[in-house]
ChimeraX commands (.cxc) that place a marker at each C-alpha (Angstrom):
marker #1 position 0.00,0.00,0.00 radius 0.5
marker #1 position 1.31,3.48,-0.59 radius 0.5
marker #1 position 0.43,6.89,0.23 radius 0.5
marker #1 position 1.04,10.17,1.68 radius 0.5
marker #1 position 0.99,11.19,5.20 radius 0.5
marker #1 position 0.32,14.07,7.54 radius 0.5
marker #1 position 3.53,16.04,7.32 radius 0.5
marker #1 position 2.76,17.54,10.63 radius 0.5
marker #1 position 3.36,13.85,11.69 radius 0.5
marker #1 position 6.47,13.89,9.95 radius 0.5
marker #1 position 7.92,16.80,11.42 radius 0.5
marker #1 position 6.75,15.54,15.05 radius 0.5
marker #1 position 8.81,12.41,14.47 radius 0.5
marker #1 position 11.72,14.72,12.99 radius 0.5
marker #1 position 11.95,16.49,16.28 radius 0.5
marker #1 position 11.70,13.77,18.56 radius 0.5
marker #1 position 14.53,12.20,16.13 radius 0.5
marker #1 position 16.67,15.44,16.68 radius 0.5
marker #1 position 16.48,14.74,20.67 radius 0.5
marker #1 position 18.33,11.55,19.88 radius 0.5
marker #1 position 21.60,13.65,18.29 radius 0.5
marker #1 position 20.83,11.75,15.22 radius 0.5
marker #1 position 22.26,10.07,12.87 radius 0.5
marker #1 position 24.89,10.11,16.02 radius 0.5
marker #1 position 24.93,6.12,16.98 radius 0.5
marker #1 position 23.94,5.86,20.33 radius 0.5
marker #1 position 26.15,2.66,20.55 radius 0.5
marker #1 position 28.79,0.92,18.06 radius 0.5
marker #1 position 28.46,-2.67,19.50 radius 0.5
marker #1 position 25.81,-4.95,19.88 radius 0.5
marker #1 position 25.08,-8.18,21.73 radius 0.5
marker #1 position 24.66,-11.42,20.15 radius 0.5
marker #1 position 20.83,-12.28,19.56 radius 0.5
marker #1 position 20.25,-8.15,19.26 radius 0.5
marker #1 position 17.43,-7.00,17.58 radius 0.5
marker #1 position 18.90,-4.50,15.04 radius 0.5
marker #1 position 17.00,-1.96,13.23 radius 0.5
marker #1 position 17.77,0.75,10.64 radius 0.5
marker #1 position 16.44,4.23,10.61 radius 0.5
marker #1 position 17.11,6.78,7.97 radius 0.5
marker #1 position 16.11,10.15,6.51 radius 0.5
marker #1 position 16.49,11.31,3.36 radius 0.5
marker #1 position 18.47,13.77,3.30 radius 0.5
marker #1 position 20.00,13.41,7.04 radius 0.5
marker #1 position 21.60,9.65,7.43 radius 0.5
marker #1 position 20.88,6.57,8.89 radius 0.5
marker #1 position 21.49,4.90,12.37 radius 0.5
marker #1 position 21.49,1.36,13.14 radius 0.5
marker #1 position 20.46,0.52,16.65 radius 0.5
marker #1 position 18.85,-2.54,18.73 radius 0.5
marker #1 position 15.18,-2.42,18.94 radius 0.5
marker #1 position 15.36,-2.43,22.77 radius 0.5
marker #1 position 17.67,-0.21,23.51 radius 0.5
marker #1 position 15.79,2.30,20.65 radius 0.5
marker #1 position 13.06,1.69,23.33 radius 0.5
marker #1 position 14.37,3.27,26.17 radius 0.5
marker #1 position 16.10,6.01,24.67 radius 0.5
marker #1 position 14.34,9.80,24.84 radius 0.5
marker #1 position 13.08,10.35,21.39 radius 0.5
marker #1 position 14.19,7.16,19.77 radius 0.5
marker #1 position 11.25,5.81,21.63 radius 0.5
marker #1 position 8.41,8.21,19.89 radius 0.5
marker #1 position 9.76,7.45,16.66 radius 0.5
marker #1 position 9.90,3.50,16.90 radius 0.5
marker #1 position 6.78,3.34,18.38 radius 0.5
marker #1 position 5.19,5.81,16.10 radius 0.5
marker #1 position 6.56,4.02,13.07 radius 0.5
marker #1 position 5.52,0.43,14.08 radius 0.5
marker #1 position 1.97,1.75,14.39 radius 0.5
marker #1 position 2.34,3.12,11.19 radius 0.5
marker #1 position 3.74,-0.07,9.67 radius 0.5
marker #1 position 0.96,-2.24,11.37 radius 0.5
marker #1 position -2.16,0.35,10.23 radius 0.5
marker #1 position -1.01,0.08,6.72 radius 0.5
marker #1 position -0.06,-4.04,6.37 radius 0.5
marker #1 position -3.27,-4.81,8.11 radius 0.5
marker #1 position -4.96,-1.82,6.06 radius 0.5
marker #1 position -6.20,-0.74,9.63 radius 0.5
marker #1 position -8.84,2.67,8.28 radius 0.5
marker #1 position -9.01,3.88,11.74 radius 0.5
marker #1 position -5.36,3.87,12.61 radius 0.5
marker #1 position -4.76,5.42,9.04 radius 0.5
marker #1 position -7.16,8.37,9.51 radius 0.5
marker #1 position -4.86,9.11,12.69 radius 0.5
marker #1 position -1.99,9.77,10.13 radius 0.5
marker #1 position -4.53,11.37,7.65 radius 0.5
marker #1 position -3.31,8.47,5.16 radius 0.5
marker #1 position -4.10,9.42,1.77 radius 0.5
marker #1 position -3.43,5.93,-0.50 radius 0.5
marker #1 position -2.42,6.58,-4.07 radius 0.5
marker #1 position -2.29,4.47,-7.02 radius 0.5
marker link #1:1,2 radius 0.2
marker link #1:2,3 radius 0.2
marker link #1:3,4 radius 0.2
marker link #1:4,5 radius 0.2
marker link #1:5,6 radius 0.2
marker link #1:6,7 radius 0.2
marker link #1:7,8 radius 0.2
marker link #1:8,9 radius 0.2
marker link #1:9,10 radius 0.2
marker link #1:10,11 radius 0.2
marker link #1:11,12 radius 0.2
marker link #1:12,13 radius 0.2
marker link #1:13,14 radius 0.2
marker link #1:14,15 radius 0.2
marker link #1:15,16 radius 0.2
marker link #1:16,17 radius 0.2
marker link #1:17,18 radius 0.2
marker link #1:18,19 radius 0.2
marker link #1:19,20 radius 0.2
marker link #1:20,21 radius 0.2
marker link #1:21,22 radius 0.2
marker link #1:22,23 radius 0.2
marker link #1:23,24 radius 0.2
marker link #1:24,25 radius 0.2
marker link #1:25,26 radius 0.2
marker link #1:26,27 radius 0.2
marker link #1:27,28 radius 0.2
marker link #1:28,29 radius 0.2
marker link #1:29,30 radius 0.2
marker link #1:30,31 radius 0.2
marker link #1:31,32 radius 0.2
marker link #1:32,33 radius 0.2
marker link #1:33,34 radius 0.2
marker link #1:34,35 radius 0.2
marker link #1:35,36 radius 0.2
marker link #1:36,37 radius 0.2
marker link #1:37,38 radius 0.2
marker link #1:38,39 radius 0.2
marker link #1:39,40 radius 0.2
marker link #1:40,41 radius 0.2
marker link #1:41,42 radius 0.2
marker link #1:42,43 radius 0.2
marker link #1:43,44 radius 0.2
marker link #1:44,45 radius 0.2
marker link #1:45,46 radius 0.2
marker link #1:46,47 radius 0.2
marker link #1:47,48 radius 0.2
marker link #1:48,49 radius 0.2
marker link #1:49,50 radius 0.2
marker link #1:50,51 radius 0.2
marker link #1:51,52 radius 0.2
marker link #1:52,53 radius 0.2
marker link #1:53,54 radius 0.2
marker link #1:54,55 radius 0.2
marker link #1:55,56 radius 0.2
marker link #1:56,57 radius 0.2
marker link #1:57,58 radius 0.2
marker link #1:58,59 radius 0.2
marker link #1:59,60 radius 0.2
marker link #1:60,61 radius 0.2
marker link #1:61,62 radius 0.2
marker link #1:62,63 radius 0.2
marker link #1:63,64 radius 0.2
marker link #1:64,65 radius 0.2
marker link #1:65,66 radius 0.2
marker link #1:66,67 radius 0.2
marker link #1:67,68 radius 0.2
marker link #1:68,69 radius 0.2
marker link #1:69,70 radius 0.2
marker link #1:70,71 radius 0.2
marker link #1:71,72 radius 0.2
marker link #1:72,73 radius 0.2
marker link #1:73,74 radius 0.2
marker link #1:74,75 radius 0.2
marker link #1:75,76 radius 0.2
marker link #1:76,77 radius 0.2
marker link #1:77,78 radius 0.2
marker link #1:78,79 radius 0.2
marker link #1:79,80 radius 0.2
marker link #1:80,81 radius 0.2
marker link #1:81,82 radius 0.2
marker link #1:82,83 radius 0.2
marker link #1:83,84 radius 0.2
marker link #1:84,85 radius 0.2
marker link #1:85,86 radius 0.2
marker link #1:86,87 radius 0.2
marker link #1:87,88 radius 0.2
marker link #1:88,89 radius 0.2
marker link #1:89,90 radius 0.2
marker link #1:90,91 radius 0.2
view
C-alpha cells in the first residue's frame, strides 16, 4: 500500500529524532541475539540501533513506536489507525 501522510506527523517524528543527536549512533556494538534496526532520513543519514535499547532512549522511543503503528495500520490496512496519520493511499 502506498500513500502520503500528515507532514505535521512527519515533522513531530523529525523532532523527537533530533532529541536523539541523530544520525549520532547511540552505541557501536551490539550483543549477540540483538534486535537490530535501521532508521534513515532522506536527506540526514541513517542509524542502526537494537530495537530495545531504541526503546528506552528519549526520542528514539516516539519514533519506533510511532513508526511500528504506522507499519501495522497500513499491512493490516487498519482505516481507523490510518485516519490518525490522515493516510491518503495513491495508485
Amino acid at each position: 500500500m502506498r500513500g502520503r501522510v500528515d507532514p505535521t506527523r512527519i515533522e513531530a517524528l523529525l523532532v523527537a529524532l533530533a532529541r536523539t543527536g541523530f544520525p549520532a549512533a547511540p552505541q557501536q556494538t551490539f550483543l549477540s541475539g540483538a534486535s537490530v534496526i535501521t532508521r534513515a532520513v532522506e536527506p540526514g543519514g541513517r542509524v542502526v540501533i537494537d530495537h530495545f535499547v531504541a526503546l528506552e532512549l528519549d526520542g528514539y522511543l516516539e519514533v519506533i513506536r510511532a513508526l511500528g503503528d504506522l507499519n501495522a495500520a497500513l499491512r493490516k490496512r487498519d482505516d481507523a489507525a490510518l485516519t490518525a496519520w490522515r493516510f491518503t493511499p495513491r495508485a
